[in-house]
C-alpha positions in Angstrom: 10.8 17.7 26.1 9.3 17.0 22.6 6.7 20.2 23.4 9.4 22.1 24.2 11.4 21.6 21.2 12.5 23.7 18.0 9.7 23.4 15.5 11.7 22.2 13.4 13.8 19.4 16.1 10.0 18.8 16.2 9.3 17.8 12.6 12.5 15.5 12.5 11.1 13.7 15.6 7.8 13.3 13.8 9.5 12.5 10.7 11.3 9.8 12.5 8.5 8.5 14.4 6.6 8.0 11.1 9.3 6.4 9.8 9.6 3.7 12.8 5.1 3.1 12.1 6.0 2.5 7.9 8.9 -0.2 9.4 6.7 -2.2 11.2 3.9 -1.9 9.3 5.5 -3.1 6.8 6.9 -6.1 8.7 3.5 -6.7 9.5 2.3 -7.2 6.4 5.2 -8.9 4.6 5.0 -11.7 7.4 1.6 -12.1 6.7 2.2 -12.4 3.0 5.3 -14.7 2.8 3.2 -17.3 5.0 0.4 -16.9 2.4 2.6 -17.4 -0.5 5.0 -20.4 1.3 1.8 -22.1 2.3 0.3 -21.9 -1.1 3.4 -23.1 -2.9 4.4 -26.0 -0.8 0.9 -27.0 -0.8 0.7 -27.1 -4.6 4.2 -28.6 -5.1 3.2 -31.3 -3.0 0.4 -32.2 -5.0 2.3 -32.5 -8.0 4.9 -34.1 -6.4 4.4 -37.7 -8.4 2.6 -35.9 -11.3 3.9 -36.5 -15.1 1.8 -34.5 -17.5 0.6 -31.1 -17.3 -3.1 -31.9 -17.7 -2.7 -33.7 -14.8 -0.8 -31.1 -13.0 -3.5 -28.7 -13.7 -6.5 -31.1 -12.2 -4.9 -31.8 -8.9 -4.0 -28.0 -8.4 -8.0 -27.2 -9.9 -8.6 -23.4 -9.3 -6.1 -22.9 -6.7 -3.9 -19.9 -7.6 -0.1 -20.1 -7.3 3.2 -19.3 -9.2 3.1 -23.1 -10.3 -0.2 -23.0 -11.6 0.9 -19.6 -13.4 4.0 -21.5 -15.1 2.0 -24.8 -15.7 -0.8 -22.2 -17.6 2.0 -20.8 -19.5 3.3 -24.2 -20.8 0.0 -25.3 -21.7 -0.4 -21.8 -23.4 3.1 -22.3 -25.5 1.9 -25.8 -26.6 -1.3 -24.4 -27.8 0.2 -21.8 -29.8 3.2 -23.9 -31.2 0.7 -26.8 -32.2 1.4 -26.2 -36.0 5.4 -25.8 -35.1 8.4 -28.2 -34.9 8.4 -29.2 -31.3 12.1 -28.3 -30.8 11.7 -24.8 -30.1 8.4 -25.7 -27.5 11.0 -25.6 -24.5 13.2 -23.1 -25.2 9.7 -20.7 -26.0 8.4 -22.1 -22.6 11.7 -20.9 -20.4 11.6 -17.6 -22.0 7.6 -17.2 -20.2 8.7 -19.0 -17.3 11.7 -16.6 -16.4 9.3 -13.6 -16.9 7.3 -15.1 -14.1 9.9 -16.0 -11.7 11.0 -12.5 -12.2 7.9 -11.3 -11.8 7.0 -13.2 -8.5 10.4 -11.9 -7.5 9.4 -8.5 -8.0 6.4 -8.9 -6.2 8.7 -10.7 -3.1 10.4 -7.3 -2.9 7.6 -4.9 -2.8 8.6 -2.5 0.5 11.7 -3.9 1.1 13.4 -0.5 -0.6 11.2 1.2 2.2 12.8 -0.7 4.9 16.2 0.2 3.4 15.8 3.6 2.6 14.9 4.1 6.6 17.7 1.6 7.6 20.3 4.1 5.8 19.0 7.4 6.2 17.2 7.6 9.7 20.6 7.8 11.6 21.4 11.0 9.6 17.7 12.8 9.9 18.6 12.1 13.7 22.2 13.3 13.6 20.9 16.1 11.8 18.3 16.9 14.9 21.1 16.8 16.9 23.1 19.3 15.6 20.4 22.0 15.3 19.1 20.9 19.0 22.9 22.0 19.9 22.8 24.6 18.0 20.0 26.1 19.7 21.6 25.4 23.1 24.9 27.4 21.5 22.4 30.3 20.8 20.9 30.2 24.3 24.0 30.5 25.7 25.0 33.5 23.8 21.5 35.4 24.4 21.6 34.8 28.3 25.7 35.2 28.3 25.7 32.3 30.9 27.0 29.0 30.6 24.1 27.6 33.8 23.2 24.5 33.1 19.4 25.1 33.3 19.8 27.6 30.3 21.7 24.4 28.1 20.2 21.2 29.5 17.2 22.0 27.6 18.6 21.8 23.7 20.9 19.4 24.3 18.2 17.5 25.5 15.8 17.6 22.8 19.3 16.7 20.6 20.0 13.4 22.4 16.0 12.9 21.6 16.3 13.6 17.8 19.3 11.2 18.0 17.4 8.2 19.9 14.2 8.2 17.8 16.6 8.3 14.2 18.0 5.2 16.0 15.0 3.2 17.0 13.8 3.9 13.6 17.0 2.8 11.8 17.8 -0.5 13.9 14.9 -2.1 13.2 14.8 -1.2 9.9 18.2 -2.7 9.1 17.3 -6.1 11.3 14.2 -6.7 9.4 15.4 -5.5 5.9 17.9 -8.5 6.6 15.5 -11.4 8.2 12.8 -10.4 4.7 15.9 -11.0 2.3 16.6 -14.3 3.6 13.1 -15.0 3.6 12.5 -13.7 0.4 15.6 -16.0 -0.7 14.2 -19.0 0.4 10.5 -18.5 -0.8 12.5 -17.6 -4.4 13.9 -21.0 -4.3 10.7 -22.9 -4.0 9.4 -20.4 -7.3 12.5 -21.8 -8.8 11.4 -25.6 -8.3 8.2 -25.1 -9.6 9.9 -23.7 -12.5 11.8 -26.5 -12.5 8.9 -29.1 -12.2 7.0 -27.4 -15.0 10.1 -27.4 -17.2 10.2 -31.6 -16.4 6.8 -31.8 -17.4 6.6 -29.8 -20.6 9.6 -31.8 -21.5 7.8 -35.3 -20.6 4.9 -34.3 -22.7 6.4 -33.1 -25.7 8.4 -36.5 -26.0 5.0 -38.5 -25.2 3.2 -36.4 -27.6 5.8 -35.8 -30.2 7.8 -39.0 -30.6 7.7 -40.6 -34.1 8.6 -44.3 -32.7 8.1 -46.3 -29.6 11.0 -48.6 -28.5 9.7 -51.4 -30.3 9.4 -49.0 -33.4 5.9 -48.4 -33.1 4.3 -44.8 -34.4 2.5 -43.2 -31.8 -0.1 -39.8 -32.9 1.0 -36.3 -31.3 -0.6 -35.6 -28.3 -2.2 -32.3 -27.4 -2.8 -31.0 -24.2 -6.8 -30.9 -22.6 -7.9 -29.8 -19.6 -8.4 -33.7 -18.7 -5.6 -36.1 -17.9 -4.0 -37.6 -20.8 -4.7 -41.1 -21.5 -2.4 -43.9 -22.2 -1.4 -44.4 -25.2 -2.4 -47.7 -27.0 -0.6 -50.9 -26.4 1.5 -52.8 -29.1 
C-alpha cells in the first residue's frame, strides 16, 4: 500500500512516521532525565534537611551538583560581594539570583516539550491533508478509466485512510505524553522551589548570626562571613 502510493501521500507518511520516532525519543530521554534530576534534588534536600548555615549546607552537599547547590553558591556569592554593604539589601539581591535560576532550571525542564506539542497539534492535519490528496487521486482514477469498479478506487482511498492513521498514531501519543511531562515537570518545579526556599531560610539565618549588633542579653557579637568550613559558635557570655 505505502509502495504503491502518490509520491507525495508518500512523503506525508514518512513525514508522519518521523514525527511518531522524535515523540518517543523524546519520551525516552525526558524520563531518563527527570529521574536524574528528582533523584539528585531529593537527595540533596535531604541532606540539608536539619542544616542552619550555608557553609554547612555547602559541606554536606561537597561537589555534588544540583539546583540547590547552584542557589546556595549564589548566596554565598551575594554575601561575598555585599561584604562592604548594609546587610538589608543581602536578601532582597539574593532572590533576584535565585529567581533567575529557578527560571533557568525551568527552562531547562521544558526543553522538547514544544516538540511534543507541535506534533500533538499538527499531525492530525499533515494526515487529513494525505487524505484528501489520496482521494483525490482515486477521483482522478475514476475519471481516466470512466468507471466507478471498485478495484480502480480501493487503491487511493486506501493509501488516504493510511495517511490518516499514521497522522494519528503520531498525534495521540504526542498529546498523552506532552500532558504526563507537564505534570511532571510541575512537580519537579516544586521541589526547585523548596530549595529556593531552604536557601532563602539560610541566607536569612546567617545574615542575623553574622550581622546582629546585640545578643539577648545585650552582648556585641563580630559580623560573620561565610568560609567554605562550618561556622563556629559564637563565644559564650
Amino acid at each position: 500500500m505505502f509502495l504503491a502510493a502518490d509520491i507525495l501521500v508518500k512523503s506525508v507518511m514518512m513525514g508522519l512516521a518521523l514525527a511518531s520516532l522524535a515523540t518517543w525519543t523524546v519520551f525516552i530521554a525526558k524520563t531518563f532525565e527527570f529521574a536524574m534530576l528528582r533523584r539528585r534534588l531529593g537527595g540533596a534536600l535531604r541532606k540539608v534537611d536539619n542544616v542552619r548555615w550555608l557553609s554547612e549546607a555547602k559541606l554536606a552537599l561537597g561537589s555534588k551538583q544540583s539546583v540547590l547547590s547552584a542557589l546556595i553558591d549564589a548566596a554565598m556569592h551575594e554575601i561575598r560581594m555585599s561584604s562592604e554593604l548594609p546587610p538589608h539589601g543581602v536578601n532582597e539581591r539574593a532572590a533576584s539570583s535565585f529567581s533567575e535560576i529557578v527560571r533557568a532550571e525551568g527552562r531547562r525542564c521544558r526543553t522538547g516539550m514544544g516538540l511534543l506539542a507541535t506534533i500533538g497539534s499538527i499531525s492530525p492535519f499533515v494526515g487529513l491533508f494525505g487524505t484528501v490528496w489520496g482521494i483525490m487521486n482515486s477521483f482522478i482514477g475514476i475519471s481516466k478509466s470512466q468507471t466507478t469498479n471498485l478495484a480502480v478506487v480501493a487503491p487511493g482511498i486506501a493509501e488516504a485512510l493510511l495517511a490518516t492513521a499514521i497522522g494519528l498514531v503520531a498525534a495521540i501519543p504526542a498529546v498523552i505524553i506532552y500532558n504526563h511531562f507537564t505534570r511532571v515537570t510541575k512537580g519537579y518545579m516544586e521541589l526547585v522551589n523548596r530549595s529556593s526556599g531552604a536557601t532563602a531560610r539560610m541566607l536569612s539565618r546567617d545574615l542575623d548570626r553574622g550581622q546582629s549588633h546585640h545578643s539577648p542579653h545585650g552582648q556585641n557579637f563580630e559580623p560573620i562571613h561565610v568560609h567554605s568550613a562550618p561556622p563556629m559558635a559564637l563565644a559564650a557570655e
